[in-house]
Backbone as a ProteinNet text record, in pm:
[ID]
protein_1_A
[PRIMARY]
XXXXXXXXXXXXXXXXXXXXXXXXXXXXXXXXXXXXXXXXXXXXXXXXXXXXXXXXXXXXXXXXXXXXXXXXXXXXXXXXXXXXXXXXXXXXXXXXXXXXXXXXXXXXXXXXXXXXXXXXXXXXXXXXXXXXXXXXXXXXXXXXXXXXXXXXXXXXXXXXXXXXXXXXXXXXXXXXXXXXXXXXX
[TERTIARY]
-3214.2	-3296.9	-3342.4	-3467.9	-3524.4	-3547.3	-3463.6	-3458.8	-3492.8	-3477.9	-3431.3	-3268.5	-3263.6	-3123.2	-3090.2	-2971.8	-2936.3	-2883.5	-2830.8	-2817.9	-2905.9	-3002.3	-3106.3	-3230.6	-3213.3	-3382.8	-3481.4	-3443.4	-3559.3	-3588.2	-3642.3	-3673.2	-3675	-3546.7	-3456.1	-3412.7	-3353	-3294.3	-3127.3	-3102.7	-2930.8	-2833.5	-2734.3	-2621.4	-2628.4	-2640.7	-2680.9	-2643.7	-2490	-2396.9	-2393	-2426.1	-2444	-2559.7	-2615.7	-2797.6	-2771.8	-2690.6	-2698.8	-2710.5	-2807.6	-2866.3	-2711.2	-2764.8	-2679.3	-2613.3	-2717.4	-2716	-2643.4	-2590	-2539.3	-2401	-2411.6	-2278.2	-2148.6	-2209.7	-2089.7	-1951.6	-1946.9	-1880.2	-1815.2	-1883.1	-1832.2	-1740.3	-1575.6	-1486.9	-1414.9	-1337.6	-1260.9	-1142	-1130.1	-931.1	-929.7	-801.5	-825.9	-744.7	-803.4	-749	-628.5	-556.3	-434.1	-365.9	-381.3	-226	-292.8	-399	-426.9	-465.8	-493.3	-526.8	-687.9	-742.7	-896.8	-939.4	-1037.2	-1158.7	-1276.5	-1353.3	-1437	-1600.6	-1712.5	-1753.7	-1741.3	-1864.4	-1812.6	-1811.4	-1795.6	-1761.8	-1608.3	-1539.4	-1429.2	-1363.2	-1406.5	-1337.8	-1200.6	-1152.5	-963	-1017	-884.5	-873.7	-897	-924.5	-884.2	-771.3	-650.9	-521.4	-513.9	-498.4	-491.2	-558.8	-701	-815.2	-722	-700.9	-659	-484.3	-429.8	-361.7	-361.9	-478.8	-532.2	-552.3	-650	-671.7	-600.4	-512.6	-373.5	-303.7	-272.6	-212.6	-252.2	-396.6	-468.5	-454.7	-485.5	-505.1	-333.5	-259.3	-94.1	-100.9	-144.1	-101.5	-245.7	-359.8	-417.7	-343.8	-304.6	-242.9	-132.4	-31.3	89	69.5	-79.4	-123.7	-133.5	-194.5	-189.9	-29	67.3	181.4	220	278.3	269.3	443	536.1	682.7	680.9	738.2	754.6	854.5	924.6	1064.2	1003.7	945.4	872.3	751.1	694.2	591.4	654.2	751.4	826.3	876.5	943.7	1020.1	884.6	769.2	655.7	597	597.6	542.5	645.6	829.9	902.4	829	833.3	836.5	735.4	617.9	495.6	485.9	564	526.1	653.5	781.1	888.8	898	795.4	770.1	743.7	765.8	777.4	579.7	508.2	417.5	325.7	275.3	221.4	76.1	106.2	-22.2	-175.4	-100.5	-217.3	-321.5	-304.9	-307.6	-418	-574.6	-651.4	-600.9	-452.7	-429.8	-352	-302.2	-221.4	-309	-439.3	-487.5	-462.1	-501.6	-447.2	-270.3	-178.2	-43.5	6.4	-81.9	-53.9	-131	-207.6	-274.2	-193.3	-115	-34.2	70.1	85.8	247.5	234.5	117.9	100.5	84.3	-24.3	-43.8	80.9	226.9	330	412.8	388.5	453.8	416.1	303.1	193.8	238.5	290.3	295.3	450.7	523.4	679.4	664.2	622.8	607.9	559.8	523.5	502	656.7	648.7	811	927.8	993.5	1064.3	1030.2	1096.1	1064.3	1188.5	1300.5	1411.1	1447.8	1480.5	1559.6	1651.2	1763.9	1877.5	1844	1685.5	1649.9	1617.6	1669.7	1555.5	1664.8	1584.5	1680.7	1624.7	1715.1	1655.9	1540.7	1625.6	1507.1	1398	1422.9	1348.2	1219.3	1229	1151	1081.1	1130.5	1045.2	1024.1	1034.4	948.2	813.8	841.7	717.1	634.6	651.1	582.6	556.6	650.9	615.2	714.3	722.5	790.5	710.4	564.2	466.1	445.4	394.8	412.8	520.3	641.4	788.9	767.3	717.9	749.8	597	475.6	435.5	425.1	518.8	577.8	742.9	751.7	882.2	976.5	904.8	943.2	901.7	815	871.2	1051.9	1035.2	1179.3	1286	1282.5	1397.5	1378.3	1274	1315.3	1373.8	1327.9	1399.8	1554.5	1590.4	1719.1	1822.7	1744.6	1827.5	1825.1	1701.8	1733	1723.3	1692.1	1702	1704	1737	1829.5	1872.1	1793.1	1777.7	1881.4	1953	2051.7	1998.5	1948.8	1901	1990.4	1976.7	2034.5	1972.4	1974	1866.8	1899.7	2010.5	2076.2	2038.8	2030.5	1971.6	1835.4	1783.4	1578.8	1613.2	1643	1662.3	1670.4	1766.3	1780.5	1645.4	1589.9	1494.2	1399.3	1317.4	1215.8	1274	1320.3	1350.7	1350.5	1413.6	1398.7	1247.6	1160.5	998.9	978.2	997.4	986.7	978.3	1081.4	1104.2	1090.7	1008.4	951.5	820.5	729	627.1	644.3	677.2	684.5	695.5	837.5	787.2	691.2	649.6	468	368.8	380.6	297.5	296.5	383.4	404.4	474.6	474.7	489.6	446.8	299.4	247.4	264.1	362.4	363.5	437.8	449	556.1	676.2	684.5	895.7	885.2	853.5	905.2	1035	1073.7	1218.9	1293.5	1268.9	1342.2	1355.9	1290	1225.7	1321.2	1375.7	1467.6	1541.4	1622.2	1765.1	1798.9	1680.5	1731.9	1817	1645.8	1677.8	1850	1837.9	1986.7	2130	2073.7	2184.8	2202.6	2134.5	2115.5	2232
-361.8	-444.1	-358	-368.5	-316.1	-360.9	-345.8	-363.5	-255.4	-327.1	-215	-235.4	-121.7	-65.1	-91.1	-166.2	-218.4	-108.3	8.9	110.1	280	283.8	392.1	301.3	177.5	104.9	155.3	241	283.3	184	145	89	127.5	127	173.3	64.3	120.4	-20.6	14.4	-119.4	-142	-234.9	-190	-305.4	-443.7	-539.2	-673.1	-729.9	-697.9	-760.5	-720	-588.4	-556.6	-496.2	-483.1	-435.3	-296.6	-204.8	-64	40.7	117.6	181.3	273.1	372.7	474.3	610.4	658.3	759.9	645.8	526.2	546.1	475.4	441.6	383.9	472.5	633.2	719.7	677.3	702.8	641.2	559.1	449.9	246.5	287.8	223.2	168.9	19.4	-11.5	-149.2	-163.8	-290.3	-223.3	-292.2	-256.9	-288.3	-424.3	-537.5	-635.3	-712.3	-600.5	-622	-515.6	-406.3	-321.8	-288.3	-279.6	-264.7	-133	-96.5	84.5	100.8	200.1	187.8	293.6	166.9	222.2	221.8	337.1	382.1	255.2	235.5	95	-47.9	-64.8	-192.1	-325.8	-395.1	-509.8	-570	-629.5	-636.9	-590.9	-520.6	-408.7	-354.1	-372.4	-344.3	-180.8	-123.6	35.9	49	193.3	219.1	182.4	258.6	194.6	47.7	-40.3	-172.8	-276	-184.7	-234	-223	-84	-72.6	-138.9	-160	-279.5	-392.4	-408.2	-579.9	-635.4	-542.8	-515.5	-486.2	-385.6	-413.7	-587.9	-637.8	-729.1	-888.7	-820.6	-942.5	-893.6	-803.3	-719.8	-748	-721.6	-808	-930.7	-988.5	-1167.2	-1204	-1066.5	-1142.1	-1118.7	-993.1	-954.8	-1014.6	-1090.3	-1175.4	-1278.9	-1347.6	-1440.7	-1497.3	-1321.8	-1294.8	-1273.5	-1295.3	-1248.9	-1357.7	-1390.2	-1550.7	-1585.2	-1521	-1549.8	-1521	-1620.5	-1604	-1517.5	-1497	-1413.4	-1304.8	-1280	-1117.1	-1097.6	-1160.5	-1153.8	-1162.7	-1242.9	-1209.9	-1070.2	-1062	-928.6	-772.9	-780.8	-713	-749.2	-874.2	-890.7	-801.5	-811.3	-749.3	-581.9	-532.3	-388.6	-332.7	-441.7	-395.6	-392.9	-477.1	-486.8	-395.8	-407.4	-286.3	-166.6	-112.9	0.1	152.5	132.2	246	246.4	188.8	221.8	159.8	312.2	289.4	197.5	141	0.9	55.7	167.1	202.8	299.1	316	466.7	414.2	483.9	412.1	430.6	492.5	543.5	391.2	311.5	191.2	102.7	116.8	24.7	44	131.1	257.6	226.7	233.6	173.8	35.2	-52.4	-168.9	-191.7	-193.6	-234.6	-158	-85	-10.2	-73.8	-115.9	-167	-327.9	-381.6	-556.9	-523.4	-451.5	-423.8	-385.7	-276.6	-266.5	-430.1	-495.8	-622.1	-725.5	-755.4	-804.2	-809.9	-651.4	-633.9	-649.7	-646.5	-656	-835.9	-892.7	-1048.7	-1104.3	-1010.6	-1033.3	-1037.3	-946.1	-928.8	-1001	-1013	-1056.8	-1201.3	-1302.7	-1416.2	-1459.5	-1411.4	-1414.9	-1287.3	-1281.5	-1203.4	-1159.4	-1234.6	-1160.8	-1084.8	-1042.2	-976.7	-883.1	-849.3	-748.8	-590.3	-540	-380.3	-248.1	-125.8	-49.5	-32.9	-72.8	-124.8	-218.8	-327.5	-431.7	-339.8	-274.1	-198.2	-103.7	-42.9	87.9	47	-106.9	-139.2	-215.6	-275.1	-314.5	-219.8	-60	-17.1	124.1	176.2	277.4	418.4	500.7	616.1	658	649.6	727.7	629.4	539.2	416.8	373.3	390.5	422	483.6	629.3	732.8	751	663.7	620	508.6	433	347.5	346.4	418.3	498.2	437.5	404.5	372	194.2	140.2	19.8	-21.2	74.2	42.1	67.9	216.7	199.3	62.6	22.2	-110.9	-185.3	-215.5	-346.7	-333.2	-202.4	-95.1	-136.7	-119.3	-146.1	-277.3	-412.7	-539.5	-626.8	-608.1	-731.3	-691.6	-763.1	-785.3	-676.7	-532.8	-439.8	-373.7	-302.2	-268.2	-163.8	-4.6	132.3	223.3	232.2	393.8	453.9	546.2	671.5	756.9	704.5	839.3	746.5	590.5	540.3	518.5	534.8	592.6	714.9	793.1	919.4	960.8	861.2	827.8	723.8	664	543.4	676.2	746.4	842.8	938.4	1018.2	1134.2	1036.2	929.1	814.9	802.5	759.8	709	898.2	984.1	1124.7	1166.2	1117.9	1145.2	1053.1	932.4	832.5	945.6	971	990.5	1148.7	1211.2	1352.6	1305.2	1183.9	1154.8	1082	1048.5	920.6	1046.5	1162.2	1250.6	1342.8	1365.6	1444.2	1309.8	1214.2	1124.8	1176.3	1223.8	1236.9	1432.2	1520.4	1652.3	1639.3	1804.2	1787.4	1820.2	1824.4	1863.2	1748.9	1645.6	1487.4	1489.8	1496.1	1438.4	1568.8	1698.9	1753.1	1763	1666.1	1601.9	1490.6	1386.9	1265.3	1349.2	1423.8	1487.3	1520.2	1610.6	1681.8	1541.4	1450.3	1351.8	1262.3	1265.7	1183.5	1251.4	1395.5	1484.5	1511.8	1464.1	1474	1330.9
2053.9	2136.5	2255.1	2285.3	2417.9	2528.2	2603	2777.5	2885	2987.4	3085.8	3106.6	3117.5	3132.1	3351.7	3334	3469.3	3547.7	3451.9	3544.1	3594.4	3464.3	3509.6	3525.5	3486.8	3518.7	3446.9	3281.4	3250.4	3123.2	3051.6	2971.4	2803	2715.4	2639.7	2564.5	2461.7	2332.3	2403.7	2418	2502	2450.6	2483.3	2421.7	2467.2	2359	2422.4	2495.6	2502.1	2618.5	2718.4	2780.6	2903.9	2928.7	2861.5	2894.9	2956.5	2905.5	2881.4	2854.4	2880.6	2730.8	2703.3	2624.6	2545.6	2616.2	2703.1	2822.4	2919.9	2932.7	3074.8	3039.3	2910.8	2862.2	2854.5	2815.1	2766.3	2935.4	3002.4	3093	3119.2	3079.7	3064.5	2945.5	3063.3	2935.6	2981.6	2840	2886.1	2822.5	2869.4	2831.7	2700.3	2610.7	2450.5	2492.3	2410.6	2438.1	2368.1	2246	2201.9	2279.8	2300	2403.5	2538.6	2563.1	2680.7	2745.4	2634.4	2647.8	2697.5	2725.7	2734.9	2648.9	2643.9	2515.1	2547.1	2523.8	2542.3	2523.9	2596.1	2560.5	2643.7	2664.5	2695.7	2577.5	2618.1	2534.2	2530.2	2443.4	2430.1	2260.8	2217.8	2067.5	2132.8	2028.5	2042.2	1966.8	2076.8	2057.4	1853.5	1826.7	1661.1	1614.1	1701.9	1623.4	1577.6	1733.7	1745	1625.8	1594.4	1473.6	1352.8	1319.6	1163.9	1172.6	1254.9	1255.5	1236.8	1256	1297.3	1152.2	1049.3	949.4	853.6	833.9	792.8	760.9	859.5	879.4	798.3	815.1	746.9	576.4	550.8	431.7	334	446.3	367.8	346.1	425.9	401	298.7	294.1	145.6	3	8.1	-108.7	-76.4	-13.9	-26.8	-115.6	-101.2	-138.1	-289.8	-348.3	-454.6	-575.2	-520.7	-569.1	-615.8	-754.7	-777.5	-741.7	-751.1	-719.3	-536	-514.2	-294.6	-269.4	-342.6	-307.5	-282.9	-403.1	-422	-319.9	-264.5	-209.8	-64	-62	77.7	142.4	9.2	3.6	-6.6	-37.2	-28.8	126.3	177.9	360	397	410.1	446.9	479.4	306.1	314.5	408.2	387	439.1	638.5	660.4	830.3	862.2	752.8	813.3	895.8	890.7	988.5	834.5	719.7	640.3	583.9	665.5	652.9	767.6	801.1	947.9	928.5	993.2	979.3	1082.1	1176.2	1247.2	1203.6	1115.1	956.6	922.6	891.4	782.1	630.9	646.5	475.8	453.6	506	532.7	452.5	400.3	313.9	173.5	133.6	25	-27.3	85.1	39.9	16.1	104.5	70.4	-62.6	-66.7	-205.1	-305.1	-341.8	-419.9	-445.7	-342.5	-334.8	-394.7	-360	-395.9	-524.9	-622.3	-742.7	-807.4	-751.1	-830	-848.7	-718.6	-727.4	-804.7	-819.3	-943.1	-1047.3	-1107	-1198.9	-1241.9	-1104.4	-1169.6	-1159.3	-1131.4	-1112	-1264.9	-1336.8	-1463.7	-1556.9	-1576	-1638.2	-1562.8	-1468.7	-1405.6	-1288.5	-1296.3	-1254.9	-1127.9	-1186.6	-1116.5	-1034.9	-860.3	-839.1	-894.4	-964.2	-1012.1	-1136.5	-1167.8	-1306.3	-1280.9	-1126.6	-1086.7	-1129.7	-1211.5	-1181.9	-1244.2	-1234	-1347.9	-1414.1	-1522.9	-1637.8	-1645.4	-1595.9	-1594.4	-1504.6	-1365.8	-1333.4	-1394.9	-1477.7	-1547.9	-1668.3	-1729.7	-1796.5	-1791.8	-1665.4	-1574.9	-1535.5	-1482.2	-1472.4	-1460.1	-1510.8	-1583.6	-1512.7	-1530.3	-1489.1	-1349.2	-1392.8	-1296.3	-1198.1	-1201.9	-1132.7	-1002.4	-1100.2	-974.1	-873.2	-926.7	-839.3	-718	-710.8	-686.1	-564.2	-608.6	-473.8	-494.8	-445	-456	-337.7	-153.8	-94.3	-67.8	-187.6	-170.8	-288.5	-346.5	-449.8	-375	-283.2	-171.8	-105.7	-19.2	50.7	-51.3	-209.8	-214.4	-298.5	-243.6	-300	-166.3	-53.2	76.2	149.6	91.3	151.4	62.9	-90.7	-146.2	-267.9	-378.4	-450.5	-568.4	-560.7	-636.4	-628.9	-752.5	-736.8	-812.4	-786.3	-813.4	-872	-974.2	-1026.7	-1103.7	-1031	-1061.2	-1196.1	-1212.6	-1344.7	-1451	-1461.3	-1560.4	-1585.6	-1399.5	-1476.7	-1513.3	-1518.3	-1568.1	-1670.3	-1728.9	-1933.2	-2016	-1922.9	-1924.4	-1973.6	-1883.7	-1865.2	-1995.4	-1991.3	-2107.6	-2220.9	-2266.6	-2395.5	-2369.6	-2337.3	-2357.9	-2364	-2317.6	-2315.6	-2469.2	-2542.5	-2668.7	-2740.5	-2718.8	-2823	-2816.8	-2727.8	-2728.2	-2803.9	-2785.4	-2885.5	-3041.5	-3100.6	-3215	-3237.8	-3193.2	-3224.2	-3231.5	-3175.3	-3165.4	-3289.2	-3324.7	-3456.9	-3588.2	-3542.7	-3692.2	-3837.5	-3855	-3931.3	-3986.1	-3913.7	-3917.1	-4014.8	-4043.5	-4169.8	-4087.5	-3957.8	-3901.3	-3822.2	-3881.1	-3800.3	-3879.2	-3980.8	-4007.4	-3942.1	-3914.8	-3807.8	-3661.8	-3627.8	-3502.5	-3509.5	-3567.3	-3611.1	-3615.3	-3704.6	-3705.7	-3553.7	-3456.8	-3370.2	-3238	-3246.3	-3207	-3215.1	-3342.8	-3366.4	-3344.1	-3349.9	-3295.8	-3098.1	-3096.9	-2943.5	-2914
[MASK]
+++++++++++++++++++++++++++++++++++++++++++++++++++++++++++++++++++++++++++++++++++++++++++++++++++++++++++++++++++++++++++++++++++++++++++++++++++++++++++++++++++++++++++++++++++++++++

């Protein structure tokens, strides 16, 4: 929009709210109106951090929304405002959405907390997947109802490791020495 500008008086396109052009704004700041920091601007816009917080926050309680078991979706608000992912981060969109989609998907297979484990996990979602959101499985390793051992994803992963080598050579001629080695293992 074109005004005159209230502080050079020259006649310029200005911010609507204070009728300033661009040359006299760099100067004008105001305080952020969630922590109180100053930001560059007038108007009232909350600092960057304060924003991709703000955003964040909303961005959890949509994907909470989406989670059809409450436990799990509780236990996903938990991980998410816990502090193990910085909310002031623009990468903080990127993890939450990772983390609601692994929960999604374990909300499929598993209905009950007390189903939650192991296996039931790495058949929900996969080896690569785990390791992936790795630090929402610690949270629900250290507050709710997951009980983690690593030496049995360990046997989980090398077993799908060695389904997939025989599915791959099924049709070779050293699949039945591929089964022997297998069964000797």
């Amino acid at each position: 929009m074109k005004a005159t500008c209230q502080v050079c008086c020259r006649h310029r396109t200005v911010m609507a709210s204070k009728r300033i052009c661009l040359a006299c704004s760099l100067g004008v700041t105001h305080p952020c109106p969630l922590c109180g920091g100053v930001v560059s601007g007038s108007g009232q816009a909350p600092c960057q951090p304060c924003s991709h917080r703000r955003r964040a926050k909303r961005q959890i309680a949509a994907e909470a929304a989406t989670i059809p078991h409450p436990w799990l979706a509780e236990l996903f608000t938990g991980f998410c405002t816990s502090g193990r992912i910085p909310l002031e981060a623009g990468i903080a969109t990127d993890r939450i959405a990772r983390a609601a989609a692994a929960c999604r998907c374990i909300a499929i297979t598993v209905t009950n907390p007390t189903d939650l484990t192991t296996e039931a996990l790495h058949a929900a979602l996969g080896a690569e997947a785990l390791r992936r959101v790795a630090p929402l499985i610690a949270y629900m390793a250290a507050v709710g109802p997951l009980e983690w051992d690593r030496a049995r994803l360990q046997t989980l992963i090398e077993r799908d490791r060695v389904a997939a080598i025989l599915h791959a050579h099924r049709d070779s001629r050293h699949a039945p020495l591929l089964h022997r080695y297998r069964d000797h293992l």
